[in-house]
C-alpha positions in Angstrom: 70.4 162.8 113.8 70.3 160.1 110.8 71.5 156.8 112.1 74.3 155.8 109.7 74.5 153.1 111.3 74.4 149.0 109.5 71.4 147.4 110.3 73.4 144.0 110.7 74.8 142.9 114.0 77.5 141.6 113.1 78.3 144.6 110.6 77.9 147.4 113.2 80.0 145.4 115.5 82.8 145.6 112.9 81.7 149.4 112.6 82.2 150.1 115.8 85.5 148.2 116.2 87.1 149.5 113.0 87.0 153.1 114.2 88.8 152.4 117.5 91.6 149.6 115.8 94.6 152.0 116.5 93.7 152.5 120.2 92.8 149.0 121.0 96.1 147.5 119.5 98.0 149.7 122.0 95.5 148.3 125.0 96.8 144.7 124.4 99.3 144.0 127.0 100.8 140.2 127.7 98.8 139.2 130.5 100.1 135.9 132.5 98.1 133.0 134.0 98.2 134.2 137.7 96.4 137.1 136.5 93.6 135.2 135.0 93.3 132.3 137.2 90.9 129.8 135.7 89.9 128.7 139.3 88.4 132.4 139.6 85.3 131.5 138.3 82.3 131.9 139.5 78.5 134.0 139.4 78.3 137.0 139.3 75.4 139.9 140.6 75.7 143.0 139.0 76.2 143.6 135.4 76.1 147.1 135.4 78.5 147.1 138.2 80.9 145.7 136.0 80.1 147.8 133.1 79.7 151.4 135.3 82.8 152.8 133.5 81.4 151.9 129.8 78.0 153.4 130.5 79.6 156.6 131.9 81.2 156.6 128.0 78.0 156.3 126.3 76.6 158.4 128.1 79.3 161.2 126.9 79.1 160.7 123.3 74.8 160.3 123.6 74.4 163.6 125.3 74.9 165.6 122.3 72.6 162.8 120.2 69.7 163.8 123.3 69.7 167.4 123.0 69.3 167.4 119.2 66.4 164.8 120.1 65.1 167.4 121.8 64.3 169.5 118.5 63.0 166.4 116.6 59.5 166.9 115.6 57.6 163.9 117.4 56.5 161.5 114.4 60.5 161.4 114.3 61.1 160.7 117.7 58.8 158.1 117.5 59.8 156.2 114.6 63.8 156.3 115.8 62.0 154.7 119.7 60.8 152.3 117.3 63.9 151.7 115.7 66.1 151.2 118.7 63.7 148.8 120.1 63.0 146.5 116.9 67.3 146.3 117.2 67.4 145.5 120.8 65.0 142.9 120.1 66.3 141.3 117.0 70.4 141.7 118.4 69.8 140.7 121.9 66.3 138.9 122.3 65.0 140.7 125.2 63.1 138.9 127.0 59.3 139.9 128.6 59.3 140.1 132.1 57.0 137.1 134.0 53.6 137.6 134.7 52.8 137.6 138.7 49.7 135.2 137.9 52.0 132.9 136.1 54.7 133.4 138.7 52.0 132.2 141.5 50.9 129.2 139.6 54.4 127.9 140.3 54.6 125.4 142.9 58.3 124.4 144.1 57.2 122.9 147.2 55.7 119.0 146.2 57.5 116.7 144.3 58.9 117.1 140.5 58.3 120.6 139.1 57.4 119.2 136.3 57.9 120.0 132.3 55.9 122.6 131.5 56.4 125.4 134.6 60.3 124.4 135.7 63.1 126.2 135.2 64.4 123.8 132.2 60.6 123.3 130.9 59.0 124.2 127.6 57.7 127.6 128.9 61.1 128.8 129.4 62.6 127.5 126.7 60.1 129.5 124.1 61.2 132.4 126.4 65.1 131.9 126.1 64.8 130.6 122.5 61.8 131.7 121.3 61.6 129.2 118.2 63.3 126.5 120.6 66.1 126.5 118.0 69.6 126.9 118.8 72.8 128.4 117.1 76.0 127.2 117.2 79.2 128.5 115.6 82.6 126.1 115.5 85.9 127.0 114.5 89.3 125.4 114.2 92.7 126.5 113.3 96.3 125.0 113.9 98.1 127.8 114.9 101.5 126.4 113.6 102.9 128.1 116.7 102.5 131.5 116.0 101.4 135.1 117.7 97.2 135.5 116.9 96.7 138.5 115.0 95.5 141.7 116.6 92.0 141.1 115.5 89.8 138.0 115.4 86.8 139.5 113.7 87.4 137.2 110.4 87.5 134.2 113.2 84.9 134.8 115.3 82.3 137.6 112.9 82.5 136.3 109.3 80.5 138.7 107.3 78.3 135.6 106.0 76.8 135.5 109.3 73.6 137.7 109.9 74.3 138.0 114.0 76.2 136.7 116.4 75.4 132.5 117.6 73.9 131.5 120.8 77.2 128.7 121.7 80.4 129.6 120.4 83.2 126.9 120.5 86.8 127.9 119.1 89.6 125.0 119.3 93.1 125.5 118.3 95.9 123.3 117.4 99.3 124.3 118.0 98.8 127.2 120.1 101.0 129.8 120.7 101.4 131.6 124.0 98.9 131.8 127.3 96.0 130.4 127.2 94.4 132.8 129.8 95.7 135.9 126.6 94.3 134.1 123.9 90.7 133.7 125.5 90.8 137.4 126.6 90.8 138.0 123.0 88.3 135.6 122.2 86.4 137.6 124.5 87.2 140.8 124.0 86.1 140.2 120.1 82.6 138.5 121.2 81.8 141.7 123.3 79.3 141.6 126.5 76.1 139.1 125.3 78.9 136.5 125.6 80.4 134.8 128.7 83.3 131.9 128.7 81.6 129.2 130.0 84.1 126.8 130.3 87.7 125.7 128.4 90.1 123.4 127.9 93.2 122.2 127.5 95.9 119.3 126.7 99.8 120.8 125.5 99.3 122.5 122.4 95.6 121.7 121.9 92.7 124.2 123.4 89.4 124.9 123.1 87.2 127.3 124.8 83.3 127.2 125.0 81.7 131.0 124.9 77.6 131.2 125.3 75.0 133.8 125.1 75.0 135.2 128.7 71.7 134.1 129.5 71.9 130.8 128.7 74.1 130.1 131.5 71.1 129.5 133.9 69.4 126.9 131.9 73.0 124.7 131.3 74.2 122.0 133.1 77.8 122.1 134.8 80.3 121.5 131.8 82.7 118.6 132.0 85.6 118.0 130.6 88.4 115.8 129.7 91.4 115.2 127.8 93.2 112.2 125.7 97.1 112.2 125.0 97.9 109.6 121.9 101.1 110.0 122.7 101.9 107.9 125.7 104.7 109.5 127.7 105.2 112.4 125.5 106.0 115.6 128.1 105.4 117.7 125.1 101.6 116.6 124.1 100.7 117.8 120.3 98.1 114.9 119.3 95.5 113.6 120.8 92.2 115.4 121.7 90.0 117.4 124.8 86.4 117.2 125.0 83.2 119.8 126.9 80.4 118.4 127.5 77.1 120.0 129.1 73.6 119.9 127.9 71.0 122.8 127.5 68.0 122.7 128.6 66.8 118.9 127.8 69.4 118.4 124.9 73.2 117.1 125.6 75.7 118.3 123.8 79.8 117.4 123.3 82.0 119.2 121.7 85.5 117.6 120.5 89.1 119.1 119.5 91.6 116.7 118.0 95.3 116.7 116.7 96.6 113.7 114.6 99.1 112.7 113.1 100.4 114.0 110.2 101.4 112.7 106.5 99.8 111.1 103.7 100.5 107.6 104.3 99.1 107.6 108.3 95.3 107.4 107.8 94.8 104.0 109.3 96.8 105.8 112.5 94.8 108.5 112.3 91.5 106.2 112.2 93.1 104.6 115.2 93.6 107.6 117.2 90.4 108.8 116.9 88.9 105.5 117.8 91.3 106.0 120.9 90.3 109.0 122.0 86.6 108.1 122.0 86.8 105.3 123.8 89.0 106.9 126.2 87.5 110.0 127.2 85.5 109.8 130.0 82.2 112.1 129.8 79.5 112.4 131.2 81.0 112.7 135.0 77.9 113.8 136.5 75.4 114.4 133.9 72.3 112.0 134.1 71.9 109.1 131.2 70.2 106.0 130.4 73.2 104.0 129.8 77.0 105.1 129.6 78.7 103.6 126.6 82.0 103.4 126.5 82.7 105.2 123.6 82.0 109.1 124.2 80.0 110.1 121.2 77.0 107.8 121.9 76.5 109.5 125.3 75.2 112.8 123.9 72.2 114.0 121.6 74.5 116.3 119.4 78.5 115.6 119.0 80.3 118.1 116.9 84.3 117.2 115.9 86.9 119.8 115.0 90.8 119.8 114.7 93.9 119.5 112.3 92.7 116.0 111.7 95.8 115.9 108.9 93.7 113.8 106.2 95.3 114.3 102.8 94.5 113.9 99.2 95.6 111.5 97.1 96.3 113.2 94.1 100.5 114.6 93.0 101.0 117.4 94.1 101.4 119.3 90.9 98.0 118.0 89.8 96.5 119.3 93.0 97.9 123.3 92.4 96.5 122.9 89.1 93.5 122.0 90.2 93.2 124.5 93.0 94.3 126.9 90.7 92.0 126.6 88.0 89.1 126.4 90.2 89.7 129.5 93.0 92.1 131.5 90.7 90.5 131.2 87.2 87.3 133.2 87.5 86.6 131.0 84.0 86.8 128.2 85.3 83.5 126.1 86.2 84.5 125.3 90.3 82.2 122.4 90.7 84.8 119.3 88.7 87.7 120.6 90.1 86.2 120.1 93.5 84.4 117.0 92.8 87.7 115.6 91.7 89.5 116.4 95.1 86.8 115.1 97.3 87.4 112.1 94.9 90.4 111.6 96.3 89.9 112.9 99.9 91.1 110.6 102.9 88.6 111.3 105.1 85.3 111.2 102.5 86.1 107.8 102.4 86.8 106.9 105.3 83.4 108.8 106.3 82.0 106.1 104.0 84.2 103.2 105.4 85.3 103.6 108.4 82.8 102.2 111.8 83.0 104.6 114.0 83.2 107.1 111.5 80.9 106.5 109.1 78.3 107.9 111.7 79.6 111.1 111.6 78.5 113.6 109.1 79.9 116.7 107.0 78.9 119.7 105.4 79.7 120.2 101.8 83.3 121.7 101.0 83.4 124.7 98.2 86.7 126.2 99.6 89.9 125.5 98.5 92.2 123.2 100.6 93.1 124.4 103.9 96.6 123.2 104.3 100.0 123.8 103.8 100.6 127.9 102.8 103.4 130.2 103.5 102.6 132.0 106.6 101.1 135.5 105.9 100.6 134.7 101.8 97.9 132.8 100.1 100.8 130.7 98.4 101.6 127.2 98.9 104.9 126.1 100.7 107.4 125.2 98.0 110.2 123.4 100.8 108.7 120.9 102.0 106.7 119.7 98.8 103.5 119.3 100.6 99.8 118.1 99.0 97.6 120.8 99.5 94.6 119.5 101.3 91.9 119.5 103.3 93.1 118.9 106.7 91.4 121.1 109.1 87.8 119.9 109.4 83.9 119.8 111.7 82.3 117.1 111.9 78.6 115.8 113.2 77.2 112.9 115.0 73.5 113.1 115.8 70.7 111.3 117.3 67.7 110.0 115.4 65.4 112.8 115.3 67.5 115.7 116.6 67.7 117.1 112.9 70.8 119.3 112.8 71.2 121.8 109.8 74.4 123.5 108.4 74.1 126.9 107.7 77.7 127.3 106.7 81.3 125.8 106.3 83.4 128.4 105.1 87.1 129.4 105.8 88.6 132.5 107.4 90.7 133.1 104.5 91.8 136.7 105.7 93.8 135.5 108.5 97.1 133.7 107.0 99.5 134.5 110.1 99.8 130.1 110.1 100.3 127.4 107.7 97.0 126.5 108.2 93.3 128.4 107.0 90.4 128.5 109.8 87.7 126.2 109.4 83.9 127.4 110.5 81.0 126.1 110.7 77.6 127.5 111.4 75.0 125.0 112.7 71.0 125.6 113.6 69.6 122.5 116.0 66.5 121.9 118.0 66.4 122.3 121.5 64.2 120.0 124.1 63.0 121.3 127.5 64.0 119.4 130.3 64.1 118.7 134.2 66.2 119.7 137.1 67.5 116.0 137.2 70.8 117.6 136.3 73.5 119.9 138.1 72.9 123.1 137.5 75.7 125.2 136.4 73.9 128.3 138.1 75.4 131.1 136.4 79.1 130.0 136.7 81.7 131.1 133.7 84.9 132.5 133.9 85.0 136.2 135.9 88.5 137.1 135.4 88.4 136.8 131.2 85.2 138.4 130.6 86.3 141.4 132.7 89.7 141.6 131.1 88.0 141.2 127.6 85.3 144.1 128.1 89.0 146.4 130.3 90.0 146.5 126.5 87.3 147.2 124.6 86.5 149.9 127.0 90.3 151.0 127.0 89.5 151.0 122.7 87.1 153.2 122.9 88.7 155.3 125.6 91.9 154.6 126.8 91.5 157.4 129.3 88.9 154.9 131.2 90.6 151.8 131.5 89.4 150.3 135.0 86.3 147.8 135.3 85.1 147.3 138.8 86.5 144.1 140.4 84.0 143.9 143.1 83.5 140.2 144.0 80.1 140.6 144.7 79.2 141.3 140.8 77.0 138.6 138.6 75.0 138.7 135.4 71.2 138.9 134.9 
């Protein structure tokens, strides 16, 4: 049979998904927290267990595809083996299997196991990440309160992308409805060769931490914690929550913020953000030279995302016509109009003058401003006479030496169910080996949401087998 099929990941993930859209809206039913219960986490042994009901589908619709095989001549049969396997490879990294010499040469028995032949050391890191590079992908969006769309492929699988990130972090502002629903979709979109390793959560504001299944042996336990900048507040919309965990040898934090709103509140907004850094207390458990007080000098890598409500300085009407001319007008040379709005961005210059945030860093904008549209149009809200501007953002703190790059900062401009556009960003980093100084997560995520998430895709492809197996003794290899 010709394979019809995209050579991208990500794009035969959407071809996949796009064929079974009508059956997989019907299999979203409104789950509750006691169902997903985040203290249900834990390792688990048996991926195939889990996935039994999946595999018996497959092998349905392949048993036709085998007895054509059959027929093929042998050159053909041959190059499709080859074909297959160059895709496994490339989509999932398979890994070779351990030599028995090499396994002998271990020694776990006296003293430090050392750099080069522990679990954390430089042998398995060329193993897990073969060019000891790793990929990260960060989103944002304020929700404005309302229902997710059906789908999150523009969220989570931008076309831009050529395959799918090895840490994916999502945090959301205003979020509507249970958490425990809105990371089974998370999930459920990401597919199997990703595993929630850890969320969290303060009011409106979530974020949620989703890694490459394997890497989950070679992390240390995530931490967490939370700031309100709203003292006494029982409703808590600003302020920020904070994971922390490193991989391998190289710490990383990742930070979700809300603050205040309107044009005229940036030294408040300077001032909560100096707040919540010197308030959240991370690392808990993790190993360091010295604990500063303020958060983001505690890890290699820091990475900041959130409705951080910086505006433009600019009238409004000068803004539309700016925005307008540059996105609408496909005459129109982009790069002024843009210059002149970064001109007159809050947070540029308070990149350039604040302390604590002039050591932060940020990718270059070529999208048009993010904030304040009618929900479900690309049209800027006419009541309440808002600047458009750039107020959902990622930012980047690193230490000397670590050399971050930015693949991408784009927006998810398909999904318009908010006031608000996603933000994304696509990072590439080094990765260090390290020691088993630090505690090992050992394999922990979150059970409950990964089996829910992979109960509907399997229910999308065939609601007539809807049921995962819920042994307790199941884990991933």
């Amino acid at each position: 049979m010709a394979n019809n099929q995209p050579s991208d990941p990500i794009a035969r993930v959407r071809s996949i998904d796009s064929q079974q859209q009508v059956t997989g809206e019907s299999s979203r039913c409104n789950s509750r927290r006691n169902s997903f219960s985040c203290s249900n986490r834990g390792s688990v042994s048996c991926l195939e267990e889990a996935l039994s009901s999946v595999v018996g589908v497959l092998q349905l619709s392949a048993s036709q595809e085998s007895l054509n095989d059959e027929f093929k001549p042998e050159s053909e049969i041959e190059i499709a083996a080859i074909k297959v396997c160059n895709s496994c490879k490339e989509e999932n990294q398979v890994q070779q299997a351990l030599s028995v010499q090499l396994a002998r040469q271990r020694s776990y028995l006296h003293g430090s196991v050392g750099p080069y032949q522990s679990l954390l050391g430089i042998t398995e890191l060329k193993r897990t990440l073969s060019d000891s590079q790793l990929k990260i992908f960060i989103g944002t969006w304020n929700m404005n309160g309302k229902t997710p769309p059906s789908t999150l492929e523009d969220l989570l699988l931008p076309t831009p992308l050529q395959s799918l990130h090895d840490v994916v972090v999502i945090g959301t502002q205003e979020t509507n409805g249970e958490r425990d629903e809105w990371e089974v979709g998370l999930q459920e979109t990401l597919g199997p060769g990703h595993v929630l390793f850890h969320s969290v959560e303060l009011g409106t504001i979530h974020m949620a931490v989703f890694l490459r299944r394997d890497l989950i042996w070679v992390c240390s336990v995530p931490e967490s914690d939370t700031h309100s900048t709203r003292a006494g507040s029982a409703f808590r919309t600003k302020g920020g929550v904070a994971i922390g965990f490193s991989i391998f040898g190289t710490s990383l934090l990742f930070v979700n913020c809300h603050l205040p709103a309107h044009a005229e509140k940036v030294a408040e907004r300077e001032r909560d953000l100096k707040k919540i850094f010197l308030s959240l207390d991370l690392p808990k458990e993790l190993p360091i030279r010295k604990k500063q007080r303020d958060v983001t000098s505690n890890y290699d890598l820091v990475f900041i995302c959130g409705d951080m409500n910086f505006r433009i300085n600019k009238p409004r009407e000068e803004v539309i016509d700016i925005v307008s001319k540059t996105w609408v007008d496909p005459s129109s040379p982009c790069g002024r109009g843009l210059t002149t709005l970064m001109e007159a961005d809050q947070l540029k210059f308070s990149l350039k003058n604040n302390r604590i945030l002039k050591t932060f860093n940020e990718a270059n904008i070529t999208f048009p401003p993010t904030y304040k549209y009618i929900p479900g149009t690309g049209d800027f809200d006419e009541d309440k006479q808002r600047i458009p501007s750039y107020t959902d953002r990622i930012l980047w703190k690193e230490r000397k030496g670590a050399h971050l790059r930015c693949a991408h900062y784009d927006v998810a401009k398909q999904l318009k169910s908010s006031d608000h556009t996603p933000v994304w960003a696509a990072f590439k980093v080094p990765i260090k080996p390290g020691r088993e100084t630090i505690p090992l997560s050992a394999g922990t995520f979150n059970r409950p949401v990964y089996l829910e998430g992979m109960r509907r895709r399997l229910q999308a492809w065939d609601p007539n087998k809807a049921s995962l197996s819920n042994s307790a003794s199941c884990s991933l290899q």
